[in-house]
C-alpha positions as CSV (number, residue, x, y, z in Angstrom):
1,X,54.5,-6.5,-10.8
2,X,53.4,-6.8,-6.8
3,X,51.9,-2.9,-7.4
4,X,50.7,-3.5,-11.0
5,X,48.6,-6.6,-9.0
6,X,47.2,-4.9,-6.1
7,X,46.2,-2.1,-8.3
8,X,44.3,-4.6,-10.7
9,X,42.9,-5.7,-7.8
10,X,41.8,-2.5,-6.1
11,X,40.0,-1.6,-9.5
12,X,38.4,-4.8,-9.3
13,X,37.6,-4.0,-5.8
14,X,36.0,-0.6,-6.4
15,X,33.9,-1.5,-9.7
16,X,32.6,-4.3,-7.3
17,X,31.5,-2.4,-4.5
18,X,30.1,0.3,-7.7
19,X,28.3,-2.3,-9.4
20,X,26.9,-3.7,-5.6
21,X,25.7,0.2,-5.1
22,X,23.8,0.5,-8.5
23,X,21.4,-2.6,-7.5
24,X,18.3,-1.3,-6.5
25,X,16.4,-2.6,-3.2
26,X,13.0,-2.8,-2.0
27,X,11.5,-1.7,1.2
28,X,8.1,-1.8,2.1
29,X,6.1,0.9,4.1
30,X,2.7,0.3,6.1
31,X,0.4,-2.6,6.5
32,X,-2.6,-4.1,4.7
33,X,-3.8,-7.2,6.4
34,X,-2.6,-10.8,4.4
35,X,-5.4,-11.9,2.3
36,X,-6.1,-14.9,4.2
37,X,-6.8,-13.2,7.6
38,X,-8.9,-10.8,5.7
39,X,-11.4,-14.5,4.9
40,X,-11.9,-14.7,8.4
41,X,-13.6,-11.2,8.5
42,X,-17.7,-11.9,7.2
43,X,-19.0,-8.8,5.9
44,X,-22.9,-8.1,7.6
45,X,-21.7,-9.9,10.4
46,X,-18.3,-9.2,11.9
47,X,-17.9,-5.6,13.9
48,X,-14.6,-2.7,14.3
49,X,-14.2,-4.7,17.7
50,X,-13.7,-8.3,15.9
51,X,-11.5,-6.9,12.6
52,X,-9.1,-5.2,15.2
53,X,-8.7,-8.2,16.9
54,X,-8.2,-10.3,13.9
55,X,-6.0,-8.0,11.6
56,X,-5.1,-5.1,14.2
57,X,-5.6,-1.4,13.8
58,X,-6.2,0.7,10.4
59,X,-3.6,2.8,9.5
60,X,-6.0,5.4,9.6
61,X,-10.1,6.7,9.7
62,X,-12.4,8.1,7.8
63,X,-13.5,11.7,8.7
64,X,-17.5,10.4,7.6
65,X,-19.9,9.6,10.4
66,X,-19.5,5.8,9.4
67,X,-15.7,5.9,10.2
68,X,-14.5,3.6,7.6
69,X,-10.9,2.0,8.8
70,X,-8.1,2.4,6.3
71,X,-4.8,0.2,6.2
72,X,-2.6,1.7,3.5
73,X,0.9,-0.2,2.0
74,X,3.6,1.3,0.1
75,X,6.5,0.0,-1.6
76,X,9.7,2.3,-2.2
77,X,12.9,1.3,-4.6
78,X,16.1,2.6,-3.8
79,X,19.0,2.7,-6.3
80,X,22.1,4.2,-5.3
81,X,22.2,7.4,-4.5
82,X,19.1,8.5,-5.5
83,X,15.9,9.1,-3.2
84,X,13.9,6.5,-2.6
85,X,10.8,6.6,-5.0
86,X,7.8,5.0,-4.2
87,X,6.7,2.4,-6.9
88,X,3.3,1.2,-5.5
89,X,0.5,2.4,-2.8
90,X,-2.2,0.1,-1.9
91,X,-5.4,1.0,0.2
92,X,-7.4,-1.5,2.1
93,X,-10.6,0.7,2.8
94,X,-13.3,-1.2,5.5
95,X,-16.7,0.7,5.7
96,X,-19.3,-0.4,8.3
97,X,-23.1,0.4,9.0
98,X,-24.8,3.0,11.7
99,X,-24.1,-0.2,14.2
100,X,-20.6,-0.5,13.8
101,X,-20.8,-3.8,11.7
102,X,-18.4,-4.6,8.7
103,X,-20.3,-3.2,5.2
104,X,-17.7,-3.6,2.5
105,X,-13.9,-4.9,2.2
106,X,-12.3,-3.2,-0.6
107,X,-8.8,-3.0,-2.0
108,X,-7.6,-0.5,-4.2
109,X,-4.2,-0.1,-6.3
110,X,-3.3,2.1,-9.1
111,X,-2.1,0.2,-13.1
112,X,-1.0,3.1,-15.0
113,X,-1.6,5.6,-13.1
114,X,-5.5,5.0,-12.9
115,X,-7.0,3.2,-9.4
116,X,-8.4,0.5,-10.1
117,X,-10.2,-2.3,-7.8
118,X,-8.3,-5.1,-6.7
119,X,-10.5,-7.5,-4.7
120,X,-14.0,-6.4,-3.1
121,X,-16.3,-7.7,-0.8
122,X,-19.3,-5.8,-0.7
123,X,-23.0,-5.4,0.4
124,X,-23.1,-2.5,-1.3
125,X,-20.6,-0.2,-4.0
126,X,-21.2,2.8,-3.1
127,X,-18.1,4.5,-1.4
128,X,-18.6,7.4,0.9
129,X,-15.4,8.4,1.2
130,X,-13.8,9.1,-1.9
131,X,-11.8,12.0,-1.2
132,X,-10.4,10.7,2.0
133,X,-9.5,7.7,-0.3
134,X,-7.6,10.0,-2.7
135,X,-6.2,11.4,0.1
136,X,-4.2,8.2,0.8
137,X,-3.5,7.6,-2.7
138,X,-1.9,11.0,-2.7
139,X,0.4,11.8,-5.6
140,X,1.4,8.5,-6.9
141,X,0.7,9.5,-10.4
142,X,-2.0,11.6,-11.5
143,X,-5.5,10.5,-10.0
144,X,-8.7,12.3,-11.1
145,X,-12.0,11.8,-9.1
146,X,-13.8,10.3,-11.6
147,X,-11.1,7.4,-11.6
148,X,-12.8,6.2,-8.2
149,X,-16.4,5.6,-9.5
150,X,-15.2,3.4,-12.5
């Protein structure tokens, strides 16, 4: 019975450790600055120097002469032995004027598949940079141009 029991319990072991490997995690990739250090920035008045001092550096620029800063935030789920996929993508795009001052806060995600406008704060809608912006967005799911002026 003593080898009948530790085999029980070597099973038990094993379908453990296989259940414990099928759970899937989270990581999360990047930075977007936390909502509430994002009210501190005031659009018309605060400049690049002041938002990298208050939230840090973008994750990356705009190739446009106004340099809009870009933060960009991905999440990834991995389960068990398969690659990690990436589940969600997040752009923080900040455009400023000829002077260098702050012109619009906007944050993009994608619901089904389509980007869509998560918060905005905005002297005017008008983004410059739209393929740059699809750029970041990259391949998570299928984006046409025409989803960014929506």
């Amino acid at each position: 019975m003593g080898h009948a029991m530790r085999a029980v319990k070597l099973l038990a072991a094993a379908a453990l450790l296989f259940v414990a490997g099928c759970q899937a995690t989270f990581r999360d990739h990047g930075y977007i600055p936390p909502p509430e250090d994002l009210a501190e920035i005031e659009v018309g008045r605060d400049t690049r120097q002041t938002l990298e001092e208050r939230v840090g550096p973008p994750t990356a620029t705009g190739v446009l002469s106004d340099g809009g800063w870009y933060y960009v935030k991905s999440r990834f789920r991995n389960y068990a032995f398969r690659a990690p996929q990436e589940i969600d993508r997040q752009v923080l795009a900040v455009s400023f004027d000829k002077g260098g001052v702050v012109r619009n806060i906007e944050r993009f995600g994608l619901e089904n598949g389509r980007v869509v406008v998560l918060s905005r704060r905005v002297t005017d809608s008008n983004i410059r940079d739209i393929g740059f912006l699809r750029q970041l967005f990259g391949n998570l799911g299928q984006i046409a141009p025409e989803q960014f002026l929506e």
